[in-house]
PyMOL Python script that loads the backbone (N, CA, C, O; Angstrom):
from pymol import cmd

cmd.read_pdbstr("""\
ATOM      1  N   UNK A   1     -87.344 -53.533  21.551  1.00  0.00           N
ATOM      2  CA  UNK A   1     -86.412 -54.185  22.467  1.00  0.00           C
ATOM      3  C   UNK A   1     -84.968 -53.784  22.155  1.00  0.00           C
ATOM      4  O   UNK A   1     -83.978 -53.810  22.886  1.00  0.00           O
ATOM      5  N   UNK A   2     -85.091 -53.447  21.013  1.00  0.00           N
ATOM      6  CA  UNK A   2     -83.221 -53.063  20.628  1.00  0.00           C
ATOM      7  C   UNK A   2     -82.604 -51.967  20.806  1.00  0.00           C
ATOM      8  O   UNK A   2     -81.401 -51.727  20.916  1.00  0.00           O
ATOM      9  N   UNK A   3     -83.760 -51.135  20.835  1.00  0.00           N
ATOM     10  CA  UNK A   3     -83.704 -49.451  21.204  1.00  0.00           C
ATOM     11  C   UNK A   3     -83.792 -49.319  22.404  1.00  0.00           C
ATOM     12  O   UNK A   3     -83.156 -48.338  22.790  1.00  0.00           O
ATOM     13  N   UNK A   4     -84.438 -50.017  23.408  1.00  0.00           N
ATOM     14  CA  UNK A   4     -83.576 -50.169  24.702  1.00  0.00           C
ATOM     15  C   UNK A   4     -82.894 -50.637  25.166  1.00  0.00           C
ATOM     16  O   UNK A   4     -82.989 -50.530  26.389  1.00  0.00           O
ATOM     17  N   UNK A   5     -81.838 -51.401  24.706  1.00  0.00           N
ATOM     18  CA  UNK A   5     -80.904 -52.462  24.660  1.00  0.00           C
ATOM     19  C   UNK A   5     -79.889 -50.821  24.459  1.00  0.00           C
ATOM     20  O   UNK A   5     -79.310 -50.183  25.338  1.00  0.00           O
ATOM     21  N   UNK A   6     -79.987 -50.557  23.079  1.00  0.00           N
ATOM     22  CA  UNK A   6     -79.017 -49.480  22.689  1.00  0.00           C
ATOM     23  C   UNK A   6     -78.818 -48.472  23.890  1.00  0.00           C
ATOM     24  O   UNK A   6     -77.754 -48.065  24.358  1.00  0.00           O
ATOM     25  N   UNK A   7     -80.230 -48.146  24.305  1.00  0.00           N
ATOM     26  CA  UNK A   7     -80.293 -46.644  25.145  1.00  0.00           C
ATOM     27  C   UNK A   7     -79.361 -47.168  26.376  1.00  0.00           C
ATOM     28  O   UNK A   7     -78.349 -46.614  26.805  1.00  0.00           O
ATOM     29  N   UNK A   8     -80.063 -48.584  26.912  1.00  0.00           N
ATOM     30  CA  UNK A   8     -78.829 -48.776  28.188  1.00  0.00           C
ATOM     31  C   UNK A   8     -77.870 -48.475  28.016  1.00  0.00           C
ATOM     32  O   UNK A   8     -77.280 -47.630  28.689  1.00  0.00           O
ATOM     33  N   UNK A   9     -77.268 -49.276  26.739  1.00  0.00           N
ATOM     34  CA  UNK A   9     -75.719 -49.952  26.692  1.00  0.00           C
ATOM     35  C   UNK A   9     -75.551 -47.627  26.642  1.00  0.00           C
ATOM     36  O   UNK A   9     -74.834 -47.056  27.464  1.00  0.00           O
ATOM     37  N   UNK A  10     -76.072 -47.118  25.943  1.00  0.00           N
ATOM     38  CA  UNK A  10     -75.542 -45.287  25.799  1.00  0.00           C
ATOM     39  C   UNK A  10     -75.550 -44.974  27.361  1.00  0.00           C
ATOM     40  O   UNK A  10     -74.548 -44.495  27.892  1.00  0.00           O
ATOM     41  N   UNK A  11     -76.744 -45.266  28.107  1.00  0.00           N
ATOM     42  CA  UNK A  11     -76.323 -44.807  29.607  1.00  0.00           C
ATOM     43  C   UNK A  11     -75.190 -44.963  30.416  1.00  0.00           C
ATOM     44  O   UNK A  11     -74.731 -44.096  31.161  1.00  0.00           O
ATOM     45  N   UNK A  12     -74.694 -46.244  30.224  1.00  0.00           N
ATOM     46  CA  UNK A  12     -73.908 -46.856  30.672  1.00  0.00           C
ATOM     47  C   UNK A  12     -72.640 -46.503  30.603  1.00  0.00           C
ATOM     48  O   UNK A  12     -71.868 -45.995  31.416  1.00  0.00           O
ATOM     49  N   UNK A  13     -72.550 -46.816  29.613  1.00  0.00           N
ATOM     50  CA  UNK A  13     -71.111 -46.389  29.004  1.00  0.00           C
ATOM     51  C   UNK A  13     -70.938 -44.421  29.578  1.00  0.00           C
ATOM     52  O   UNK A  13     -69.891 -44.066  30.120  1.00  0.00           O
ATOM     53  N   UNK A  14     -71.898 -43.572  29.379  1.00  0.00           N
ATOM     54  CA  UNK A  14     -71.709 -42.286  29.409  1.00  0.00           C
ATOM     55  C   UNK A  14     -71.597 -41.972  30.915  1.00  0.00           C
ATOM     56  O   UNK A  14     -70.922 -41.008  31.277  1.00  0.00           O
ATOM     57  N   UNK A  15     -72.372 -42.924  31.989  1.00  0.00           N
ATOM     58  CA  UNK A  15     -72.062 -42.968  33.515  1.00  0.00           C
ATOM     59  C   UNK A  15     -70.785 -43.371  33.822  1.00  0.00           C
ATOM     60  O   UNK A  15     -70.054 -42.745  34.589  1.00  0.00           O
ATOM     61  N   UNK A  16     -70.491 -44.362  33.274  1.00  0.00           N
ATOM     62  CA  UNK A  16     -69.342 -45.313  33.479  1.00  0.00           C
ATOM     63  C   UNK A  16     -68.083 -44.177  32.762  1.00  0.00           C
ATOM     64  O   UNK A  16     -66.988 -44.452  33.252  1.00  0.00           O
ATOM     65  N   UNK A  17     -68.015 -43.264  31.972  1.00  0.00           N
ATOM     66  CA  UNK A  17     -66.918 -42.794  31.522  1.00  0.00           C
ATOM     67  C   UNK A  17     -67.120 -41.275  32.669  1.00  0.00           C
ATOM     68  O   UNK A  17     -66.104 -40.722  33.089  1.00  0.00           O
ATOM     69  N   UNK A  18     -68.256 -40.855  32.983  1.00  0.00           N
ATOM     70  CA  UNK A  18     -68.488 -39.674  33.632  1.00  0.00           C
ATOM     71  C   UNK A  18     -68.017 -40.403  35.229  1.00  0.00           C
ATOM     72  O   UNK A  18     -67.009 -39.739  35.471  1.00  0.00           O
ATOM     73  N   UNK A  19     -68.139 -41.115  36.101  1.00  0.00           N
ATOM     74  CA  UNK A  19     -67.682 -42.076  36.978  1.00  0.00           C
ATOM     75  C   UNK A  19     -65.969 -41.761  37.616  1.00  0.00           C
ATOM     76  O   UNK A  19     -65.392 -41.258  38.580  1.00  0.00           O
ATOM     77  N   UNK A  20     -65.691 -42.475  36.278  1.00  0.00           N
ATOM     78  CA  UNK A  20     -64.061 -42.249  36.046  1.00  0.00           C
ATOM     79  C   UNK A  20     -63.208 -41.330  36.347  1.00  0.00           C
ATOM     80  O   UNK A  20     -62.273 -41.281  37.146  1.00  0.00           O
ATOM     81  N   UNK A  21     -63.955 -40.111  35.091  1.00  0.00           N
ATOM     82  CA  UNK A  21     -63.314 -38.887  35.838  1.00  0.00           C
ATOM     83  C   UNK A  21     -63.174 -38.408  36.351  1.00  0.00           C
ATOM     84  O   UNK A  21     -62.197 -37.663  36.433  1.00  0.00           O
ATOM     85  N   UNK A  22     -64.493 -38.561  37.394  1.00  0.00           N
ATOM     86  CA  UNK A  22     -65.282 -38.152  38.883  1.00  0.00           C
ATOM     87  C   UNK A  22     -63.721 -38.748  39.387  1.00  0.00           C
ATOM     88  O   UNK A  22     -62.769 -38.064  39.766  1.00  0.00           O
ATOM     89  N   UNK A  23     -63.783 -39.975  39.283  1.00  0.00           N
ATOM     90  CA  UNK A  23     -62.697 -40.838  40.381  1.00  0.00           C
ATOM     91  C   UNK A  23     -61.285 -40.374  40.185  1.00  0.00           C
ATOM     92  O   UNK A  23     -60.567 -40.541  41.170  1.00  0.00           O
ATOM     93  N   UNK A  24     -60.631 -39.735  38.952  1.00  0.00           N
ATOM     94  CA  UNK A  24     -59.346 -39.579  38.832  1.00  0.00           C
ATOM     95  C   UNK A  24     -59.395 -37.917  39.102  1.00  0.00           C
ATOM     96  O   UNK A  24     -58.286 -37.468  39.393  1.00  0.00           O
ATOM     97  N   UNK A  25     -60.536 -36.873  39.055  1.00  0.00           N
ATOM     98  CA  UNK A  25     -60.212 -35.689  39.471  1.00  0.00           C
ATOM     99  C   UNK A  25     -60.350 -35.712  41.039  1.00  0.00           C
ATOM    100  O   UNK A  25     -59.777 -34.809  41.649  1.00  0.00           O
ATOM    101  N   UNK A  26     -61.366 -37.072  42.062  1.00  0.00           N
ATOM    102  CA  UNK A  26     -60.844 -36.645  43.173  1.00  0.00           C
ATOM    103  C   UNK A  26     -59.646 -37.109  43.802  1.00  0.00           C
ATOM    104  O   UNK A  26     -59.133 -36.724  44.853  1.00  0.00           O
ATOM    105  N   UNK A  27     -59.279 -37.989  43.005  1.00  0.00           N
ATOM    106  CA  UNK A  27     -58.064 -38.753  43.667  1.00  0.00           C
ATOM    107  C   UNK A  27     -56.848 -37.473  43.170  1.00  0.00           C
ATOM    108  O   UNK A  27     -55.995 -37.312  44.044  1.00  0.00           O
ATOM    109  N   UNK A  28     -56.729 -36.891  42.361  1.00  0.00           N
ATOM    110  CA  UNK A  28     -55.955 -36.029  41.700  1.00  0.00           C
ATOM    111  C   UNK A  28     -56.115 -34.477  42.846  1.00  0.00           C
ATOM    112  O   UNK A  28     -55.176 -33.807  43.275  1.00  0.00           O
ATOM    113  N   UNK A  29     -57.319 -34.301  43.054  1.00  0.00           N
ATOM    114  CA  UNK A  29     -57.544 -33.062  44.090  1.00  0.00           C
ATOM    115  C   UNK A  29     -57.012 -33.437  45.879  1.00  0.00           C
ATOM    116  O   UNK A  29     -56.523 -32.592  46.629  1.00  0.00           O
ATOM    117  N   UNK A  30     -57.330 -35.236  46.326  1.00  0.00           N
ATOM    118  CA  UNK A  30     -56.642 -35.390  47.399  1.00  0.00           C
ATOM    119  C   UNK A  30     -55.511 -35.509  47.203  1.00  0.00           C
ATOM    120  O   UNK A  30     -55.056 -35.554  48.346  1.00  0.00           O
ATOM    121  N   UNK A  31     -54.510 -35.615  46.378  1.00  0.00           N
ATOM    122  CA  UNK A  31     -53.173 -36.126  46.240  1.00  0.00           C
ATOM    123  C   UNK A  31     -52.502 -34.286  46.500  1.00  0.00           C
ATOM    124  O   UNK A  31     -51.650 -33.874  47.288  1.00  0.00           O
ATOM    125  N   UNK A  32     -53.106 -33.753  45.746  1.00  0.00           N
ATOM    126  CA  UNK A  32     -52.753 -32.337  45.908  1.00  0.00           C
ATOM    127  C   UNK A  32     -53.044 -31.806  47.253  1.00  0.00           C
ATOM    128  O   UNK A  32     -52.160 -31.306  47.949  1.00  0.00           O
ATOM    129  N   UNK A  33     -54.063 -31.890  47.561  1.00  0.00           N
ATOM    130  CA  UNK A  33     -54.659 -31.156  49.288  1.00  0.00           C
ATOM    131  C   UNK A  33     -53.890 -31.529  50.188  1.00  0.00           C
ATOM    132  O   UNK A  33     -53.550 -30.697  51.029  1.00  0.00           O
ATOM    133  N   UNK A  34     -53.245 -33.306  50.291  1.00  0.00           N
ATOM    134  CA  UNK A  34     -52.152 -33.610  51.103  1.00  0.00           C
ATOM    135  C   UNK A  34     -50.812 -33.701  51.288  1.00  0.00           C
ATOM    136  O   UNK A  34     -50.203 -34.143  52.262  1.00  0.00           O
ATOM    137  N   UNK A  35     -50.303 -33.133  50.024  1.00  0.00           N
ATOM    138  CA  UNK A  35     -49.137 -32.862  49.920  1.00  0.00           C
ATOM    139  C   UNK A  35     -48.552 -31.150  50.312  1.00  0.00           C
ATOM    140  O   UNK A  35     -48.973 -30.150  49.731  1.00  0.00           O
ATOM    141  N   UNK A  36     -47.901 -31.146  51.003  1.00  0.00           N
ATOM    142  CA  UNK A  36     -47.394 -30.456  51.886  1.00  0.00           C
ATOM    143  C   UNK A  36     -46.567 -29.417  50.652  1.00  0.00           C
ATOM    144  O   UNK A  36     -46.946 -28.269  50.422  1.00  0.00           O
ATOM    145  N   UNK A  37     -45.706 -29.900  50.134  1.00  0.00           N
ATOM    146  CA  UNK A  37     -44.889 -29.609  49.239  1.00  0.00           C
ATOM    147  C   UNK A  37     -45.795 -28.902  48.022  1.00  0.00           C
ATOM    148  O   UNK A  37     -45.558 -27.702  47.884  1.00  0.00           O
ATOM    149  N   UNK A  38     -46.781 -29.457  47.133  1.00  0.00           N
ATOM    150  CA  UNK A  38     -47.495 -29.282  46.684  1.00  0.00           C
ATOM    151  C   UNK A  38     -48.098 -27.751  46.809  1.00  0.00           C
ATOM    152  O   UNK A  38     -48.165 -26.833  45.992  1.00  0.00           O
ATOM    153  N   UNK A  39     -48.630 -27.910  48.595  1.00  0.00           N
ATOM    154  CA  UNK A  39     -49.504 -26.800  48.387  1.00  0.00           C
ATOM    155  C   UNK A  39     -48.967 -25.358  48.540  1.00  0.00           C
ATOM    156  O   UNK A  39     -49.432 -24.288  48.148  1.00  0.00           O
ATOM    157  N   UNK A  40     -47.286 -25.807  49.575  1.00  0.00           N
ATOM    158  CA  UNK A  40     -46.736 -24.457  49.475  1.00  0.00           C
ATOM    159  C   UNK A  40     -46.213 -24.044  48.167  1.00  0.00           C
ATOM    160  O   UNK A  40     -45.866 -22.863  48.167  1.00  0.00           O
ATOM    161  N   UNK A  41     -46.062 -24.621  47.123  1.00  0.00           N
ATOM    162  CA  UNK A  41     -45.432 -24.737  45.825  1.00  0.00           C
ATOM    163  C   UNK A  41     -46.459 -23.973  44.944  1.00  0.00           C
ATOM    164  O   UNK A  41     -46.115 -23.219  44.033  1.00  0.00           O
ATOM    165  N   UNK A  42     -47.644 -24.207  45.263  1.00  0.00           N
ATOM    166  CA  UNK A  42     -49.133 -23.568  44.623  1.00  0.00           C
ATOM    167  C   UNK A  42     -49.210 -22.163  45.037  1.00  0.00           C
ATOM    168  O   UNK A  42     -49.194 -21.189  44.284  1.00  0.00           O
ATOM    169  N   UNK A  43     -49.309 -22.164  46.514  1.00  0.00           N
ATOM    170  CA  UNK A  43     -49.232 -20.909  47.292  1.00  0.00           C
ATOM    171  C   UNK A  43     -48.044 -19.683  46.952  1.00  0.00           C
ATOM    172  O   UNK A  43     -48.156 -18.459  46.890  1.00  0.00           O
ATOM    173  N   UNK A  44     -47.026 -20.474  46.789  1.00  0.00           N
ATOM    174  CA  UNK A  44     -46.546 -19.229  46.458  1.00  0.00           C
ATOM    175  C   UNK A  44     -46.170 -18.814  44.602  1.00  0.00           C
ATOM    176  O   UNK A  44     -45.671 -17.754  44.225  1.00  0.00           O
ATOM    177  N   UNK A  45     -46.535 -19.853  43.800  1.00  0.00           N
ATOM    178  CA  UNK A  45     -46.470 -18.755  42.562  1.00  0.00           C
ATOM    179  C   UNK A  45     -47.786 -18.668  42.113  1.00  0.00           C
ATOM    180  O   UNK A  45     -47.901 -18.509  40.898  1.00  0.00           O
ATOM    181  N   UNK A  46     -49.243 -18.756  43.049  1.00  0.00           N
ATOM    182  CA  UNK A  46     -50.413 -18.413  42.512  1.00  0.00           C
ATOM    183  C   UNK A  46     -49.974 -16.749  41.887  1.00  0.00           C
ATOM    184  O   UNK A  46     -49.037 -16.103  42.355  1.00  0.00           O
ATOM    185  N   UNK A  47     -50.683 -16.366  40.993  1.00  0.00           N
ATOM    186  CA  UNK A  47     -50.437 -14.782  40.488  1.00  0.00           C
ATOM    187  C   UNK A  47     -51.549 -14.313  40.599  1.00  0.00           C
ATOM    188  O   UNK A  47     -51.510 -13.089  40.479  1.00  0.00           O
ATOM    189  N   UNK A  48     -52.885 -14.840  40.835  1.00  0.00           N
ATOM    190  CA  UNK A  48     -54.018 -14.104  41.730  1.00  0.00           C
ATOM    191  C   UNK A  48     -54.945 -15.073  42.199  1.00  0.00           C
ATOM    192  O   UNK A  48     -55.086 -16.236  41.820  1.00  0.00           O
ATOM    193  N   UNK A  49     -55.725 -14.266  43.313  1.00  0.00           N
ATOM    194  CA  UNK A  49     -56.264 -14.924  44.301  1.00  0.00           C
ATOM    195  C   UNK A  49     -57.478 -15.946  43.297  1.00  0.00           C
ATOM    196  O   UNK A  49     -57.963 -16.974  43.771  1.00  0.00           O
ATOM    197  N   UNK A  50     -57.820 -15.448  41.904  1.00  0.00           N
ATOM    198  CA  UNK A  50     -58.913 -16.535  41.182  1.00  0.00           C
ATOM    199  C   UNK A  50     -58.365 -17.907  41.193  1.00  0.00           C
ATOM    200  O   UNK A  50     -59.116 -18.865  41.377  1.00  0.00           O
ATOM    201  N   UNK A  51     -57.416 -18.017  41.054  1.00  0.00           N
ATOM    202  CA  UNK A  51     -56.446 -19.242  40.860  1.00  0.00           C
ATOM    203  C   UNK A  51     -56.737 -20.050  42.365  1.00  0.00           C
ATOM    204  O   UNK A  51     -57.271 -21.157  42.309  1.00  0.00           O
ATOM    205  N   UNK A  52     -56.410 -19.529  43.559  1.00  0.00           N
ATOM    206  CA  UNK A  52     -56.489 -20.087  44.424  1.00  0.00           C
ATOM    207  C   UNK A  52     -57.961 -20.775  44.933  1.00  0.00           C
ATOM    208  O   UNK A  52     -58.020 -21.943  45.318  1.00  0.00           O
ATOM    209  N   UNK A  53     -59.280 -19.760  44.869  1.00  0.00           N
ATOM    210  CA  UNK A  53     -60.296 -19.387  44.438  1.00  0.00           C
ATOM    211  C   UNK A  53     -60.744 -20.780  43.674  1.00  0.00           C
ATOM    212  O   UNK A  53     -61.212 -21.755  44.262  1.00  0.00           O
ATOM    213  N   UNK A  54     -60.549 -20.706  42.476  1.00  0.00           N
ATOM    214  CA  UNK A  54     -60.566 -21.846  41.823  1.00  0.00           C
ATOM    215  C   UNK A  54     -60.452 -23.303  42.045  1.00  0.00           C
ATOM    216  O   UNK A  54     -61.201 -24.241  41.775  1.00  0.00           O
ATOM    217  N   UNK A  55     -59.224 -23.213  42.650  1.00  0.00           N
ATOM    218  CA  UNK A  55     -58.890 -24.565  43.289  1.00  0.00           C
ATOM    219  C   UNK A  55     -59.544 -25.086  44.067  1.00  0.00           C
ATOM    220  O   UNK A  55     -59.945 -26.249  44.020  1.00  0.00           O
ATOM    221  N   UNK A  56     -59.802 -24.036  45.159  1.00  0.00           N
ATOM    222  CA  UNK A  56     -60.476 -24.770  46.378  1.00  0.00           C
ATOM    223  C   UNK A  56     -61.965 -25.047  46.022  1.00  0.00           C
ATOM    224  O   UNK A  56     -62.606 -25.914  46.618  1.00  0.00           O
ATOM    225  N   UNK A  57     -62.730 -23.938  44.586  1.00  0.00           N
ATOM    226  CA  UNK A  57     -64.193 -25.112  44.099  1.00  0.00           C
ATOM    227  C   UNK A  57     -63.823 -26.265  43.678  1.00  0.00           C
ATOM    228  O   UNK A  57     -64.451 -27.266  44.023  1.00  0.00           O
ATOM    229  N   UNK A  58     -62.684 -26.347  42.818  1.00  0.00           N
ATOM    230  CA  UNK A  58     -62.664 -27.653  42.144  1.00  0.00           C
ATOM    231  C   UNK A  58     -62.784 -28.978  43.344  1.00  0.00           C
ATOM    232  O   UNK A  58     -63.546 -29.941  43.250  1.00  0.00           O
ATOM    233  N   UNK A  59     -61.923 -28.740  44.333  1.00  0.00           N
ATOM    234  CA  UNK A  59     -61.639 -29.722  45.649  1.00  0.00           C
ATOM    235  C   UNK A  59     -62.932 -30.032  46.079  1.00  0.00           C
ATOM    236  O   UNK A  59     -63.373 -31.182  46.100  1.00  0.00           O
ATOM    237  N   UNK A  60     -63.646 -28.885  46.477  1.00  0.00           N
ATOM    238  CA  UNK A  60     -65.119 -29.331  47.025  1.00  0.00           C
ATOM    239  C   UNK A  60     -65.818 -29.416  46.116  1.00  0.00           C
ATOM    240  O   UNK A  60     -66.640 -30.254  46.484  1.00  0.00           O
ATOM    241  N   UNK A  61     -66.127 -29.054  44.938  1.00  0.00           N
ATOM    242  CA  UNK A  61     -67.278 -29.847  43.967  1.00  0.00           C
ATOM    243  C   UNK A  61     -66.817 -31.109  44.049  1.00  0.00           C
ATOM    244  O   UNK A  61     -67.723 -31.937  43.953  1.00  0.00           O
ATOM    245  N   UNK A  62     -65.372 -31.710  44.242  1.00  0.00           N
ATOM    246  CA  UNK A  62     -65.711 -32.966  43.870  1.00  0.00           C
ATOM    247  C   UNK A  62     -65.971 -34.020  45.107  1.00  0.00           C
ATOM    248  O   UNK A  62     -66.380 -35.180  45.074  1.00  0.00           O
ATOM    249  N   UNK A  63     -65.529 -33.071  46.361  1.00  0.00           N
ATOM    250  CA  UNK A  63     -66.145 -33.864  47.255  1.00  0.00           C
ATOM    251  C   UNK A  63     -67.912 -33.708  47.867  1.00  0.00           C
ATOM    252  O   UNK A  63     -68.390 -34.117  48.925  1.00  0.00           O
ATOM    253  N   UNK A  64     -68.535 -33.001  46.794  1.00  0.00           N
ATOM    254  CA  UNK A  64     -69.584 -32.595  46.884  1.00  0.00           C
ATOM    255  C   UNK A  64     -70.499 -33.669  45.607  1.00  0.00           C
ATOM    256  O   UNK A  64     -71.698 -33.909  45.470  1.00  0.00           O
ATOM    257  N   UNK A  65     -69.450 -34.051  44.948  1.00  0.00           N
ATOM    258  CA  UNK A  65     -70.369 -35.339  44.174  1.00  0.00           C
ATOM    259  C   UNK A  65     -69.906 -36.483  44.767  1.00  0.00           C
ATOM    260  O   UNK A  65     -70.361 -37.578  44.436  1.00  0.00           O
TER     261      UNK A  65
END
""", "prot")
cmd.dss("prot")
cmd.show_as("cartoon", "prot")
cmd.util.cbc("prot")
cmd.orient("prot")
């Protein structure tokens, strides 16, 4: 009984911290996508197209979880 007591309370906590970040990288990827300022600011000192590339997986993986 205690070893599943433990295993929850480990699920939990490891959802609950994986959750979070989920929530502050998409709130962090819309804050960026709608800012105007932002994206021309990105756009023009990207120094190659991986960078840009990059960005736009990060945006949709996270609207893809």
């Amino acid at each position: 009984m205690k070893k599943l007591t433990l295993r929850f309370i480990t699920y939990f906590t490891v959802g609950l911290l994986i959750f979070l970040i989920y929530l502050f990288a998409m709130s962090t990827a819309l804050i960026r996508l709608f800012n105007p300022v932002y994206v021309q600011q990105f756009i023009y000192t990207v120094d190659s197209p991986f960078a840009l590339v990059e960005h736009v997986l990060i945006i949709l993986f996270c609207f893809v979880l």
